[in-house]
C-alpha positions in Angstrom: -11.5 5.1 -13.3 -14.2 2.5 -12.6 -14.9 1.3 -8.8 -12.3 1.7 -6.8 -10.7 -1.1 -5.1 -11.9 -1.4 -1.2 -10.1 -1.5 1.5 -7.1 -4.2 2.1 -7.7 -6.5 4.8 -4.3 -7.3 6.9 -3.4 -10.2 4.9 -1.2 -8.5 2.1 -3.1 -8.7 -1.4 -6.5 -9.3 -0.2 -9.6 -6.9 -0.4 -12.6 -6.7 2.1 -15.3 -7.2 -0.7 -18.8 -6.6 1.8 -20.9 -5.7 -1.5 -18.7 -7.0 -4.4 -21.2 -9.5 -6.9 -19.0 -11.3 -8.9 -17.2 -13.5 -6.2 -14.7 -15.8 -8.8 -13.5 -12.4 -10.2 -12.8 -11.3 -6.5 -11.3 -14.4 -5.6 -8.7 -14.2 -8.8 -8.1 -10.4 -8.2 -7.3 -11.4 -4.4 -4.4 -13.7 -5.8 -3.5 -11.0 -8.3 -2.6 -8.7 -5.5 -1.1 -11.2 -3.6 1.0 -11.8 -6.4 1.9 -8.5 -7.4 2.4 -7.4 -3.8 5.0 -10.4 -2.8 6.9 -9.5 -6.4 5.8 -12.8 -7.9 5.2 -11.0 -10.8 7.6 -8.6 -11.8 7.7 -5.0 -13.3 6.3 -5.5 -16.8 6.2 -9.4 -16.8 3.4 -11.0 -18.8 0.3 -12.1 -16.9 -1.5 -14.9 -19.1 -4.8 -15.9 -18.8 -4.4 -19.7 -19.8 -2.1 -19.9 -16.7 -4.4 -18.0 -14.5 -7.0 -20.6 -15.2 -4.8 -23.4 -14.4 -4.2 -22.3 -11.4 -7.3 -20.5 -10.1 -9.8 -22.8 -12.0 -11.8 -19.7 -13.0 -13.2 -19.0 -16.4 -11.7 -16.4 -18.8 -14.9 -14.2 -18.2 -13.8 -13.2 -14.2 -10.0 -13.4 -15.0 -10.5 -10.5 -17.4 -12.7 -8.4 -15.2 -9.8 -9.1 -12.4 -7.4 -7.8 -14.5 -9.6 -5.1 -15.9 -10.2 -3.9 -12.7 -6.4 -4.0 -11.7 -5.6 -1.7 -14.8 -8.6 1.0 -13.2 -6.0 1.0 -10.2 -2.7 1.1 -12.1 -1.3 -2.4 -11.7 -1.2 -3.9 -14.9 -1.7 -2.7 -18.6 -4.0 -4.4 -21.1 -3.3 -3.8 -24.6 -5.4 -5.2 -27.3 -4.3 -8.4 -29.4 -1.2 -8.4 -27.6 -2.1 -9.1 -23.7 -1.8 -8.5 -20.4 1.5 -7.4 -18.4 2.3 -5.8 -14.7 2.9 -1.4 -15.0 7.2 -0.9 -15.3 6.6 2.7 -14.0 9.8 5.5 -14.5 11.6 6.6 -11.7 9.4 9.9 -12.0 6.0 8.2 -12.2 7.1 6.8 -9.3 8.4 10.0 -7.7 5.2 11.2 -8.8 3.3 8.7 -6.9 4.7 9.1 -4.0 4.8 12.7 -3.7 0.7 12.7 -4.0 0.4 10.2 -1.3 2.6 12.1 1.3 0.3 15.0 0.4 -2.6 12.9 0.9 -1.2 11.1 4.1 -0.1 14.3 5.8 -3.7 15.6 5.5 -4.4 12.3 7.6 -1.7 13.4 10.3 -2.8 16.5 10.7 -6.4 15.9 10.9 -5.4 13.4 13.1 -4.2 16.0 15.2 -7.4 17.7 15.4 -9.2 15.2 15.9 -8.0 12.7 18.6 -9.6 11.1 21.2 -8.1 10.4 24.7 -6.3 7.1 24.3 -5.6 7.3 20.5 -2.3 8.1 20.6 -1.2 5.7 23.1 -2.9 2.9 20.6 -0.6 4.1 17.8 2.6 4.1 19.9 1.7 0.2 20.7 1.4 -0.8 17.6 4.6 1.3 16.5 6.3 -0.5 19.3 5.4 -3.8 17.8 6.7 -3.0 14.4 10.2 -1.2 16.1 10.7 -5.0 17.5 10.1 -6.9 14.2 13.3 -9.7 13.5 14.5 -9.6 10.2 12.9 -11.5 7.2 9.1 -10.9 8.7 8.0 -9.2 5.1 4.0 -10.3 6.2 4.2 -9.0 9.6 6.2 -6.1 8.5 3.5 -5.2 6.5 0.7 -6.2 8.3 1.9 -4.1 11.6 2.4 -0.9 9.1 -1.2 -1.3 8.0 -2.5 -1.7 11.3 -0.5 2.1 11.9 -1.8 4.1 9.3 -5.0 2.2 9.4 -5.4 3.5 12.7 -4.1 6.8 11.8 -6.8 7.3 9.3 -9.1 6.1 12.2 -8.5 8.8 14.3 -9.0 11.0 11.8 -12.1 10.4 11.1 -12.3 10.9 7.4 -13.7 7.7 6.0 -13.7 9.2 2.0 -9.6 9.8 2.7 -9.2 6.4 4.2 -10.7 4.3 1.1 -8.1 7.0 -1.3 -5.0 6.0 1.4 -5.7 2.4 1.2 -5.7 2.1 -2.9 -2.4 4.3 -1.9 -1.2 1.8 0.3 -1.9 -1.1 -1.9 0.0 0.6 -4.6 2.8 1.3 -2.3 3.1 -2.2 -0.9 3.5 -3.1 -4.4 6.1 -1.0 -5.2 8.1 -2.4 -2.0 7.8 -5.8 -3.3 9.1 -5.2 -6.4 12.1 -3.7 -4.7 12.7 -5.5 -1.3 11.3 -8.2 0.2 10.9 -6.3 3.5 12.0 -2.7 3.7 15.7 -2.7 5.4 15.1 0.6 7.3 12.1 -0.8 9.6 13.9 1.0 12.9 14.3 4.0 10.8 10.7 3.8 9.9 9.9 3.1 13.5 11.2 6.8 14.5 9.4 8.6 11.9 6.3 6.8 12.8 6.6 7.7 16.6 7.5 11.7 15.1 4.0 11.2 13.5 2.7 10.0 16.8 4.5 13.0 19.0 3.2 15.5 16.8 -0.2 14.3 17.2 -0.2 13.5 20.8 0.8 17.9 21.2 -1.8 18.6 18.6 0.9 20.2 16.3 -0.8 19.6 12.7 1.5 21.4 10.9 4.9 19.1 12.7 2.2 16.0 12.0 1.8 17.2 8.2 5.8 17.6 7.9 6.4 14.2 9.5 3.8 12.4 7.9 4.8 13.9 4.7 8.3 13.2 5.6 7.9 9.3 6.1 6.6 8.4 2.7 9.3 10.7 0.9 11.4 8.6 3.2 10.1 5.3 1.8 9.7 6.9 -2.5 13.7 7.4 -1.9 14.3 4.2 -0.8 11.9 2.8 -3.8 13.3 4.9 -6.4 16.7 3.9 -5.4 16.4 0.2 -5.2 15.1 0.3 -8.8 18.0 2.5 -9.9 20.2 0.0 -9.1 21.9 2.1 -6.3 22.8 0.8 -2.5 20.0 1.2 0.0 22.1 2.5 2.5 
């Protein structure tokens, strides 16, 4: 895999790009992810360059390295002489998925645990209590606000090398919810396993913060998995 996509900034599909050179291949790989991340492109739709350049006014040299780079982080597939077209992963790949980033996110938790300052947990449970009292139909905010948690989840724990893995996570994740709903439809349910997260942490429990941590995302890959079975959410 080449260099890894950076950090996500809290508008949905764009990337903090501090050092990146080539600044019209950023620009189209920002409205990529915006793109795949609101489900404007679907699970193995066609992405064509001509149409790019119409409406990003960039060359075919930066649209390709945009979509090359995309492929290095598992969003789209480029095959030769045929073209480009957004991943259709299986059910398992996406079990799959998900069951390496609850590994990797309750490592965060637990660490988090260990590693808190006084005041840390308090700023969690604000921002959960923000997202608990989202109305319906905020899809940006909803994912915006559930950044801002696990962003400042990886915060306090205070492993910088984890957070840049857990964000190409959370892109990927976010991506996988649009193709499926346009905002989760479990966001109180969501609220109470952040605020087990947050509990756990607060008692420095690591093991309960690993377990609820790890919990939350299986939470979300069944909800996922379902919606593209074609079964009810509930």
């Amino acid at each position: 895999m080449g260099r890894p996509l950076t950090q996500m900034t809290s508008v949905p599909g764009t990337l903090t790009a501090p050092d990146r050179g080539d600044r019209k291949k950023d620009a189209v790989c920002d409205t990529l992810l915006r793109r795949l991340t609101s489900g404007h492109y679907r699970f193995g739709e066609r992405i064509l360059v001509k149409e790019l350049a119409g409406t990003t006014g960039a060359s075919r040299q930066p649209i390709m390295a945009a979509l090359i780079e995309l492929q290095e982080a598992g969003f789209v597939v480029i095959t030769a002489q045929v073209g480009c077209e957004v991943v259709s992963p299986s059910l398992a790949e996406v079990e799959d998925f998900y069951l390496m980033f609850g590994r990797i996110e309750g490592l965060i938790a637990e660490l988090a645990s260990q590693r808190q300052q006084p005041g840390e947990a308090a700023h969690l449970r604000a921002i959960n209590r923000r997202f608990a009292s989202l109305p319906k139909g905020q899809s940006l905010a909803y994912l915006e606000l559930n950044r801002s948690f696990h962003n400042a989840l990886y915060d306090i724990a205070r492993a910088p090398g984890l957070h840049r893995r857990g964000s190409e996570n959370w892109a990927f994740s976010d991506f996988l919810i649009g193709q499926t709903y346009e905002v989760p439809p479990r966001l109180r349910v969501y609220a109470l396993e952040h605020e087990a997260i947050i509990e756990a942490i607060e008692s420095r429990d690591g093991d309960a913060a690993r377990r609820a941590a790890e919990a939350h995302i299986t939470s979300v890959s069944r909800l996922v998995r379902r919606a593209m079975a074609g079964a009810p959410s509930a």
